[in-house]
C-alpha positions as CSV (number, residue, x, y, z in Angstrom):
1,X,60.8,69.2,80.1
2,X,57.5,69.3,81.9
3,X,56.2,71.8,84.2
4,X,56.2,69.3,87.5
5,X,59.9,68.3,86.4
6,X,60.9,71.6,86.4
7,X,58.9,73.1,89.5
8,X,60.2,70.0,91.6
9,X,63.8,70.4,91.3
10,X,65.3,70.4,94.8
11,X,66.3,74.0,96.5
12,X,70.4,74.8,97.1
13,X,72.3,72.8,99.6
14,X,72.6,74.3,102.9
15,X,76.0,75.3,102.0
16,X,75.8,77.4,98.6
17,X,79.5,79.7,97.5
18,X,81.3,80.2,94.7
19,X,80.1,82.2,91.5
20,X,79.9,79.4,89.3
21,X,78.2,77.9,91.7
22,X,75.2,81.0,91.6
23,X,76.3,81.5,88.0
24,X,74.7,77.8,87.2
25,X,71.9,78.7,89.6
26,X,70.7,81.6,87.7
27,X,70.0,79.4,84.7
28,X,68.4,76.6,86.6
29,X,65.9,79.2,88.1
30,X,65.1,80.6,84.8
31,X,63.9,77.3,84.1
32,X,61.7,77.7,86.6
33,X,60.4,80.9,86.9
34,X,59.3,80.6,83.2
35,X,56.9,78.2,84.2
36,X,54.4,80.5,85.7
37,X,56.6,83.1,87.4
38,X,54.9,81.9,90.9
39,X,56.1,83.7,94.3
40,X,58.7,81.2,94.8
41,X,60.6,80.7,91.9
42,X,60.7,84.5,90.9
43,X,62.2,85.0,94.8
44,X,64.6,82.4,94.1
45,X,65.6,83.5,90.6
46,X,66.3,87.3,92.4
47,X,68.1,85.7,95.2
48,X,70.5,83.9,92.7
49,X,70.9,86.5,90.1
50,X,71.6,89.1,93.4
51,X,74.6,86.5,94.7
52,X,76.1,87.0,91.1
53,X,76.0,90.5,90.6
54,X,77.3,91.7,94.4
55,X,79.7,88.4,93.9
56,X,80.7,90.7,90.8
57,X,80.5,94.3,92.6
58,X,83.2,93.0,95.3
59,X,85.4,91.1,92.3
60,X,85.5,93.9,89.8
61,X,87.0,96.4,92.4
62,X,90.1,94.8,92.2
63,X,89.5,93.0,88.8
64,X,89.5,95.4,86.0
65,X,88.1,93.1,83.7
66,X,84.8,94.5,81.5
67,X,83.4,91.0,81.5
68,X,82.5,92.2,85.1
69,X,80.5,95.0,84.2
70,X,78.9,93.6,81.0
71,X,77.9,90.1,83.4
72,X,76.4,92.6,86.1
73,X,74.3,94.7,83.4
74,X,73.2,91.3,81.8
75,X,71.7,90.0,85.4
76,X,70.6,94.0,86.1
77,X,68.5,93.6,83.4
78,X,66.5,90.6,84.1
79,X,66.7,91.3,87.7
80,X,64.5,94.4,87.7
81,X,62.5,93.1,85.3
82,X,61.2,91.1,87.9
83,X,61.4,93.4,90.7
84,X,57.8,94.9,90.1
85,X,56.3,91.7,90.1
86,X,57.8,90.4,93.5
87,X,56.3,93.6,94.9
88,X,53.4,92.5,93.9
89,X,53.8,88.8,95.1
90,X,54.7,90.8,98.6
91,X,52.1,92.8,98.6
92,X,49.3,90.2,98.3
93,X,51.1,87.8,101.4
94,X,51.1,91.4,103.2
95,X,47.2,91.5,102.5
96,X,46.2,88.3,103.6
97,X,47.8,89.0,107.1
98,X,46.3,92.1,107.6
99,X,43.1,91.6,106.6
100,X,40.2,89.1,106.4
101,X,39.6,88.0,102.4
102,X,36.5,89.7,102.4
103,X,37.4,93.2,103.5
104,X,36.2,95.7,101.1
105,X,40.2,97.3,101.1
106,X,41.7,94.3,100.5
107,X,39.3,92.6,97.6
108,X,40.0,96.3,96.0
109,X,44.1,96.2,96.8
110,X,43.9,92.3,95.2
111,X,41.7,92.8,91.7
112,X,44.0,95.6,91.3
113,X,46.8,93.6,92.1
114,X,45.8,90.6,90.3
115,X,45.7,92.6,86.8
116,X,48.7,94.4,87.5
117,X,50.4,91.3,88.0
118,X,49.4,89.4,84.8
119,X,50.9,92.2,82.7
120,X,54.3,91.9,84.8
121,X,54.4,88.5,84.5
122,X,54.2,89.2,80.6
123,X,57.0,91.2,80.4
124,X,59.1,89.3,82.6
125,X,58.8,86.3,80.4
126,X,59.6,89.2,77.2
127,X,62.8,90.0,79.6
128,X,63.7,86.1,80.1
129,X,63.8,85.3,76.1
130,X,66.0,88.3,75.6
131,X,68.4,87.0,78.5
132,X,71.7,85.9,76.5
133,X,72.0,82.6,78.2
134,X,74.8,81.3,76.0
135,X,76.8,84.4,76.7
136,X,76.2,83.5,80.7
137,X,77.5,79.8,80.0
138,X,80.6,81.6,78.8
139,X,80.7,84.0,81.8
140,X,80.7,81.4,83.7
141,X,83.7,79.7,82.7
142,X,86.2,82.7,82.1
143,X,84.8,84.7,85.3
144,X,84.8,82.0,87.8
145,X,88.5,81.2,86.9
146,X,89.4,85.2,87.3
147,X,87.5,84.8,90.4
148,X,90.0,81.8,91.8
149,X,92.4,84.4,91.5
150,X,91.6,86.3,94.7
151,X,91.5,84.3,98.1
152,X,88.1,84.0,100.3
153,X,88.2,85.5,103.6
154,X,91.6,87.5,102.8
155,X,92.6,90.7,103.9
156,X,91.6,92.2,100.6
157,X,87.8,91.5,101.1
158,X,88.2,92.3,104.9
159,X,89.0,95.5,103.4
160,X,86.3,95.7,101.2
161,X,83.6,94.4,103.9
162,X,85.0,97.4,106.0
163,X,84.4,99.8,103.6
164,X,80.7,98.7,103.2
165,X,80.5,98.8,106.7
166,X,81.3,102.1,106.6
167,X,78.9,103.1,104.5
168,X,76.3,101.2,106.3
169,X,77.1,103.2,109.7
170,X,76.7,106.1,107.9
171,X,73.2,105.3,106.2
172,X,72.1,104.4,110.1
173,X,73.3,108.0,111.4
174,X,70.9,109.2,108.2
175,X,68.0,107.2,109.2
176,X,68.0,108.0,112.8
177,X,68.2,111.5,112.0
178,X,65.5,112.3,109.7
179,X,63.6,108.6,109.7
180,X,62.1,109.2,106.1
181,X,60.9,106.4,104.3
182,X,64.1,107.2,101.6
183,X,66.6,106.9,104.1
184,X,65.3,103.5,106.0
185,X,65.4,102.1,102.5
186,X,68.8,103.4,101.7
187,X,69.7,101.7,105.1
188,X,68.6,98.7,104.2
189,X,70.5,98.6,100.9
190,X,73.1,99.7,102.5
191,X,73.1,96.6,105.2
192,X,72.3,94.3,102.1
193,X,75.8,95.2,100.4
194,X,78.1,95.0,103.4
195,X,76.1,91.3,104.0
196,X,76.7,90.1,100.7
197,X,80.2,90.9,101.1
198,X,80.8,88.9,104.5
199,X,78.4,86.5,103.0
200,X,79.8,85.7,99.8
201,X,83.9,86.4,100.5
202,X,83.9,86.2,104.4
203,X,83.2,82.7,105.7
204,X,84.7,83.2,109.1
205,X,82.5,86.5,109.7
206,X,79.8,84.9,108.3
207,X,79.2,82.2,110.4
208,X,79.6,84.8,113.1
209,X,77.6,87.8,112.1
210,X,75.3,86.2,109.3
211,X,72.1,85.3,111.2
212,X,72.1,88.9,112.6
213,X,72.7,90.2,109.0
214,X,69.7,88.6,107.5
215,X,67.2,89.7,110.2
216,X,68.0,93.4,110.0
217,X,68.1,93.1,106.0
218,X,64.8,91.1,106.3
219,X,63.6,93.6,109.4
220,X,64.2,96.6,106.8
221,X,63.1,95.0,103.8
222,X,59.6,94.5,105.4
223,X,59.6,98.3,106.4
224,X,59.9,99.0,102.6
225,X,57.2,96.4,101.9
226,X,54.7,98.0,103.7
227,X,55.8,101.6,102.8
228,X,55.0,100.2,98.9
229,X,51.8,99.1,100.4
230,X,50.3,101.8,101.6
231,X,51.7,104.2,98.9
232,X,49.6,101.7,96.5
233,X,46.9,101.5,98.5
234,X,46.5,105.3,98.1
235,X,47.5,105.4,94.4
236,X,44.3,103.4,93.2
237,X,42.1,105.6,95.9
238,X,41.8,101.8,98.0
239,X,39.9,103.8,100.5
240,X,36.4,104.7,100.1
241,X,35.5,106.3,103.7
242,X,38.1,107.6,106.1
243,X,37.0,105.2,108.6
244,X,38.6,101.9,106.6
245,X,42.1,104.6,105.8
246,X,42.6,105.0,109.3
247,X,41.8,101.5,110.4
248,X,44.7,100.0,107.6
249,X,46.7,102.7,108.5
250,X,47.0,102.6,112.1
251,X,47.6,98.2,111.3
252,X,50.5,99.2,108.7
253,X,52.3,101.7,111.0
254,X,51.9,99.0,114.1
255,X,53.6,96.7,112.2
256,X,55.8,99.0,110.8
257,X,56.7,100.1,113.8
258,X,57.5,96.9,115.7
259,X,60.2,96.2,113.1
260,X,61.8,99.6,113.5
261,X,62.0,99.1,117.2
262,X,63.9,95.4,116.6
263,X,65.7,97.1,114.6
264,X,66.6,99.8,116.4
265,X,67.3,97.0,119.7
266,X,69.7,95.5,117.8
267,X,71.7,98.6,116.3
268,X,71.0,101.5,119.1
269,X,73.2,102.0,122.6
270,X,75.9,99.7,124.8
271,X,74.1,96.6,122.6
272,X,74.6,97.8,119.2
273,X,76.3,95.6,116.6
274,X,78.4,98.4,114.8
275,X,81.5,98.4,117.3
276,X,81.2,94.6,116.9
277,X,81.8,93.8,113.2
278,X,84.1,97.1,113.3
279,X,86.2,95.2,116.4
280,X,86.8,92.5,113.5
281,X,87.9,94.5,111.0
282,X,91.0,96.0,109.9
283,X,92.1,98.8,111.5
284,X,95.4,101.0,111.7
285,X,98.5,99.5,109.9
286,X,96.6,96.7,109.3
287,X,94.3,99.0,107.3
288,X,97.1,100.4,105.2
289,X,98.5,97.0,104.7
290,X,95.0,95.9,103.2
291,X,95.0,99.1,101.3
292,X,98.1,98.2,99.3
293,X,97.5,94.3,98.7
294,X,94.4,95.7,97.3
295,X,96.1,97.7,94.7
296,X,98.6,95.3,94.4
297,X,96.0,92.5,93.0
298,X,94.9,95.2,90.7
299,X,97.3,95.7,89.6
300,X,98.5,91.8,88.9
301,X,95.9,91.6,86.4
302,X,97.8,94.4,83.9
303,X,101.0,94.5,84.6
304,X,102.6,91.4,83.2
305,X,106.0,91.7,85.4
306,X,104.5,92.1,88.6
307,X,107.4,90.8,91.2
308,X,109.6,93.3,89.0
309,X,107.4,96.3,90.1
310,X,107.3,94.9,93.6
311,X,111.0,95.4,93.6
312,X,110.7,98.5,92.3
313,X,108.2,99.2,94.9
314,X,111.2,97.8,97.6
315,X,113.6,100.4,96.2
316,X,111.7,103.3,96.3
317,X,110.9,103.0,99.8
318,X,114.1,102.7,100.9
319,X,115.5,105.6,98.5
320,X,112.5,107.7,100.4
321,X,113.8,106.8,103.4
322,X,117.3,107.4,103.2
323,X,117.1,110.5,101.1
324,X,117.8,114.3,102.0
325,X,114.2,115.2,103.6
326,X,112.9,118.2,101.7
327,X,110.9,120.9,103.3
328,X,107.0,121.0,103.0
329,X,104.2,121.6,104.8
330,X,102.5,118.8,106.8
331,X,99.8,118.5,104.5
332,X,101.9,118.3,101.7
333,X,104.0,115.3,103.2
334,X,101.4,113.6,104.9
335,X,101.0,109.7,103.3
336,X,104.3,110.9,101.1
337,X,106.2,106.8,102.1
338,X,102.6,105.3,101.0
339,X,102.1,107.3,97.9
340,X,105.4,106.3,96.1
341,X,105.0,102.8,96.9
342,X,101.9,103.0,95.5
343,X,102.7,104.0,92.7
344,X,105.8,101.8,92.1
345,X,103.4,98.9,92.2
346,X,101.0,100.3,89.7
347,X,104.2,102.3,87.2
348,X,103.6,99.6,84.6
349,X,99.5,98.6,84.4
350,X,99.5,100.9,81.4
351,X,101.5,98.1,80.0
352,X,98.4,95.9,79.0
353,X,97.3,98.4,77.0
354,X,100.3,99.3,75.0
355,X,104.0,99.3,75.5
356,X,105.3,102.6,74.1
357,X,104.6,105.6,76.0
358,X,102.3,103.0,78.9
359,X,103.1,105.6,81.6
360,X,100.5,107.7,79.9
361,X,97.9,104.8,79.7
362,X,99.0,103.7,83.3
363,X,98.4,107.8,84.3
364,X,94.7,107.3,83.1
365,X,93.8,103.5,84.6
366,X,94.9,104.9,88.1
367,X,93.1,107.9,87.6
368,X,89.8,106.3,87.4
369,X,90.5,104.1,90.0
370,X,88.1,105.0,93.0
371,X,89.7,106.3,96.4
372,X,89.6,102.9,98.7
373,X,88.7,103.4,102.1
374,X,91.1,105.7,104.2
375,X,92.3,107.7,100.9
376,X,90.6,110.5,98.8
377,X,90.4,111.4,95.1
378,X,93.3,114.0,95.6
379,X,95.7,111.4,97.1
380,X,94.8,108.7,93.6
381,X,95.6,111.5,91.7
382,X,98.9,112.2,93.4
383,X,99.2,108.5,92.6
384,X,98.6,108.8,89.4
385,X,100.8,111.5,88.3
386,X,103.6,110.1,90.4
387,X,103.5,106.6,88.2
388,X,102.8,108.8,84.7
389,X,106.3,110.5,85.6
390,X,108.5,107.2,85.9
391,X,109.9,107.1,82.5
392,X,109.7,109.4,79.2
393,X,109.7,113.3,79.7
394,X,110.8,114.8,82.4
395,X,107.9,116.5,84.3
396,X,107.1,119.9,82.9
397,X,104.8,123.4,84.4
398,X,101.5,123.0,82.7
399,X,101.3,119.7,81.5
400,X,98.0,117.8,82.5
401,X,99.0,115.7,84.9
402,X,100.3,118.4,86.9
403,X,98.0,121.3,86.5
404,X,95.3,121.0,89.5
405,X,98.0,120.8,91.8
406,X,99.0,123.4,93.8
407,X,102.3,124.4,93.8
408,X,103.8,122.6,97.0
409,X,102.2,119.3,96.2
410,X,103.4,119.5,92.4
411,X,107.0,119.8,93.9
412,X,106.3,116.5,96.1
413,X,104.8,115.1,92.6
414,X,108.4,115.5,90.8
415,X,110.4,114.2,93.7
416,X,108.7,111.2,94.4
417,X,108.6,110.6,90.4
418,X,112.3,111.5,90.8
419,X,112.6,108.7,93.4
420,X,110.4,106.4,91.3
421,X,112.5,106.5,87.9
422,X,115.8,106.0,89.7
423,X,114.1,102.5,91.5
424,X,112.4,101.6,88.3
425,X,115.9,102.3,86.1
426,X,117.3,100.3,89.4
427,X,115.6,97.2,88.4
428,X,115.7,98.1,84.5
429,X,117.0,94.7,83.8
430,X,113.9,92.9,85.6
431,X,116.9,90.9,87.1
432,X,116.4,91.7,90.8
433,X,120.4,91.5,91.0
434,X,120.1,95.2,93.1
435,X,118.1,95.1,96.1
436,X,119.4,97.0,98.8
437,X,120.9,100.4,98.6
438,X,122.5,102.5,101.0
439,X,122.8,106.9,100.7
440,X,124.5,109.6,102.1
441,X,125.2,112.7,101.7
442,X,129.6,114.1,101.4
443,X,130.6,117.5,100.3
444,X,127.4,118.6,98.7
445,X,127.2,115.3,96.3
446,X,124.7,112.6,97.2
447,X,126.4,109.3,97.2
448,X,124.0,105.8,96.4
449,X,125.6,102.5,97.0
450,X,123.8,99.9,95.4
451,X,124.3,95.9,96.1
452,X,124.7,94.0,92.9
453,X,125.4,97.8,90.8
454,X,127.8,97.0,88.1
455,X,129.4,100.1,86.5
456,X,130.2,99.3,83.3
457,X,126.8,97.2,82.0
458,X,124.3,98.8,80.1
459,X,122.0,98.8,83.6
460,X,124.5,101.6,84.3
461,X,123.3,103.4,81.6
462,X,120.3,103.9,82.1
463,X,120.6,104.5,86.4
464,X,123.0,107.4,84.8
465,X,120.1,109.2,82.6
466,X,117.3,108.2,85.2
467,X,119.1,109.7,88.4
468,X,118.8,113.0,86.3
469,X,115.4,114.8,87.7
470,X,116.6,113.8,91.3
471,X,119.4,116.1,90.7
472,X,117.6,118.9,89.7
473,X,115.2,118.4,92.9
474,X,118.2,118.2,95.3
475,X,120.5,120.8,93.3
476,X,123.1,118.6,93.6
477,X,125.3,115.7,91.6
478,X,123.9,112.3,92.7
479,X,126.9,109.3,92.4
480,X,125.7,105.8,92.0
481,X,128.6,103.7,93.1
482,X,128.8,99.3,94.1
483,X,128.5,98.6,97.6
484,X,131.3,96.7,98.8
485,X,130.1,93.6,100.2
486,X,131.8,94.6,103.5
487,X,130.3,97.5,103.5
488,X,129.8,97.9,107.5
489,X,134.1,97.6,107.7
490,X,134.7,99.3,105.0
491,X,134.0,102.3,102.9
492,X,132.1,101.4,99.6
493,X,134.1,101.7,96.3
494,X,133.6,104.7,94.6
495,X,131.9,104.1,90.7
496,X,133.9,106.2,87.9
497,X,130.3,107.6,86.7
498,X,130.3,111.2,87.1
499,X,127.1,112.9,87.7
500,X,125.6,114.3,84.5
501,X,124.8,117.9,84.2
502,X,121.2,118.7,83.6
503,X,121.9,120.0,80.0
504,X,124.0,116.3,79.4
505,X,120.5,114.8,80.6
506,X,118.4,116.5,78.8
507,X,119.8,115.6,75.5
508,X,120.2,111.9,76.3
């Protein structure tokens, strides 16, 4: 292939989505780039390699798949390879508009610039023949099919978007406070992941908030530009007479400046655009729904019986609800309904890994899960050790899973396990024949009627053994009986199962 052939391959359509769509790009670019790793085809090589990897940091927070990872390290690699070298590319546009070519400063700032450049462009071809492009081909068929697992412009990545936005804000409250060079860089990365979110999973938003998007990234990005700038102007002592450093460094602040004001226009008082994206964002319930489906589509790529823990999930809410409250502090019960249904979805992810004893595999791929927005690390840990305790052993003082609790949140742990293993044991079948129960309570015994129960199958079984650690939480027998279809004119038939004592229960 010649070099004209290669340099004269058109740019992207106007409308450019889909990771195999940037995934192809990457290695179209590096076709390119090799040529002579001009200004042009090194930016375009950085844009497409930065579409896959954020297109991979919003995928692989609900897709645990390592491929995610390995593809983003792969693209890191090359990508910084030629970050140094687009600095450079900046920094010589930079000097030809703020200075005449024959400016002592700027000959000095482009012979330097110059040399430094032909050793970058050395080791970024060095970084290009060690880029794995016959793994890539492969990531691009097995990731862009996980990929057309998760809807565009779905609650989930509304979610997602709202969490970057979040931490966005709270880069702008940084840099208005201290206005370091750090911080207005931090901003701007900041901005740049909560854009390639809306821009990459968002259409709707995007068409809405994505010209505004790109001038504050591009606003910020030229702030750090000509902080670089100047901080290499000093490094090789540019300056010869304090005359010529004041004159370039009253230019660079001016322009500087001027792009912190627009900034600051766009982002500052009754105008700003914050409140805006928030407005169009999940909020409230609508937050917590998004919260769930998020861990829900987690947890569909490990758990290979997902509508069976969505059951599960159905049961468990309505045993919470219609059980004996138990007294605990506010704090304790705060998020209690959300916790257990939580982790009903995610009792069985462990499952991918192994199948005997998964509740302890599932206990440690929940507990590296990070917090989403709206939760903290103590709540995904309550999560956690609620899921490790639906099946096996019953929860014991001093095991792991329970040890950093204190003591009134380790007795919400065991009941809502309690509640857990009876809706898991509920469903143990995977038949969905029981979903709707009904409870109350009659001379100290608590009484659970369950739609479709059938007291003498095997199911029965193992709702007898499972019902076991709710019994030693309440103090009291707990009868699992059928509902009688006419349940609302009648009373429901009574089951012959006896409630087990906890010495029965132990040994079965």
């Amino acid at each position: 292939m010649s070099a004209a052939s290669v340099l004269a391959r058109p740019k992207p359509a106007a409308r450019q989505h889909g990771l195999a769509f940037w995934m192809d790009r990457v290695l179209e670019e590096c076709d390119r780039a090799s040529v002579e790793f001009a200004a042009d085809p090194v930016h375009d090589l950085r844009v497409a390699l930065r579409r896959c990897r954020s297109m991979a940091d919003g995928l692989m927070a609900m897709d645990p798949d390592p491929s995610w990872k390995q593809m983003k390290k792969s693209g890191r690699l090359l990508f910084r390879s030629l970050g140094e070298l687009r600095d450079v590319q900046i920094m010589e546009e930079w000097i030809g508009k703020l200075a005449s070519s024959d400016d002592p400063v700027a000959m000095r700032l482009l012979q330097y610039l110059a040399a430094r450049g032909a050793h970058l462009k050395q080791q970024a071809a060095e970084a290009l023949h060690a880029f794995d492009q016959k793994q890539w081909k492969r990531w691009i068929r097995s990731l862009s099919r996980r990929a057309a697992r998760i809807r565009s412009g779905s609650l989930i990545f509304q979610h997602l978007a709202l969490e970057r936005w979040s931490e966005a804000q709270a880069l702008h409250q940084k840099a208005l406070r201290n206005r370091s060079q750090v911080a207005f860089h931090s901003l701007r990365i900041g901005i740049k992941r909560f854009r390639y979110i809306v821009e990459n999973f968002l259409p709707e938003q995007h068409q809405k908030w994505g010209g505004d998007l790109k001038e504050l990234q591009d606003l910020l990005g030229e702030v750090h530009d000509l902080d670089i700038l100047w901080a290499t102007a000093l490094q090789i002592e540019a300056f010869t007479e304090p005359e010529s450093r004041s004159r370039w460094r009253a230019r660079i602040q001016d322009e500087r400046s001027r792009r912190i004001h627009r900034y600051k226009s766009k982002m500052v008082g009754p105008a700003s655009l914050w409140p805006v994206w928030r407005a169009q964002l999940p909020s409230g319930k609508q937050q917590d729904a998004a919260t769930l489906a998020r861990l829900k589509l987690w947890a569909s790529f490990l758990d290979p019986d997902l509508r069976h823990s969505t059951r599960v999930a159905q049961l468990a809410v309505q045993l919470y609800d219609r059980l004996p409250a138990r007294p605990a502090p506010a704090s304790v019960t705060a998020g209690e309904r959300e916790i257990v249904r939580a982790a009903s979805l995610l009792h069985d992810v462990g499952r991918l890994q192994k199948e005997k004893n998964h509740q302890k595999a599932t206990y440690r791929l929940i507990g590296r899960l990070k917090a989403p927005l709206g939760w903290n690390t103590a709540k995904v840990r309550m999560v956690a050790a609620v899921a490790r305790y639906h099946r096996g052993a019953l929860p014991r003082a001093g095991q792991k899973a329970l040890a950093d609790f204190l003591p009134a949140q380790r007795q919400a742990v065991i009941r809502l396990a309690g509640i857990l293993r009876l809706a898991n044991a509920l469903d143990g079948d995977h038949s969905g024949r029981i979903r709707r129960i009904a409870v109350e309570e009659t001379n100290g015994v608590i009484l659970l009627s369950a739609e479709g129960y059938e007291p003498k199958d095997r199911l029965a079984e193992e709702i007898a053994a499972a019902r076991h650690l709710l019994e030693i939480v309440y103090r009291r027998p707990l009868l699992v009986r059928a509902m009688d279809p006419n349940r609302r004119s009648r009373k429901p038939v009574i089951s012959r199962h006896r409630a087990l004592g906890p010495q029965l229960v132990r040994r079965s």
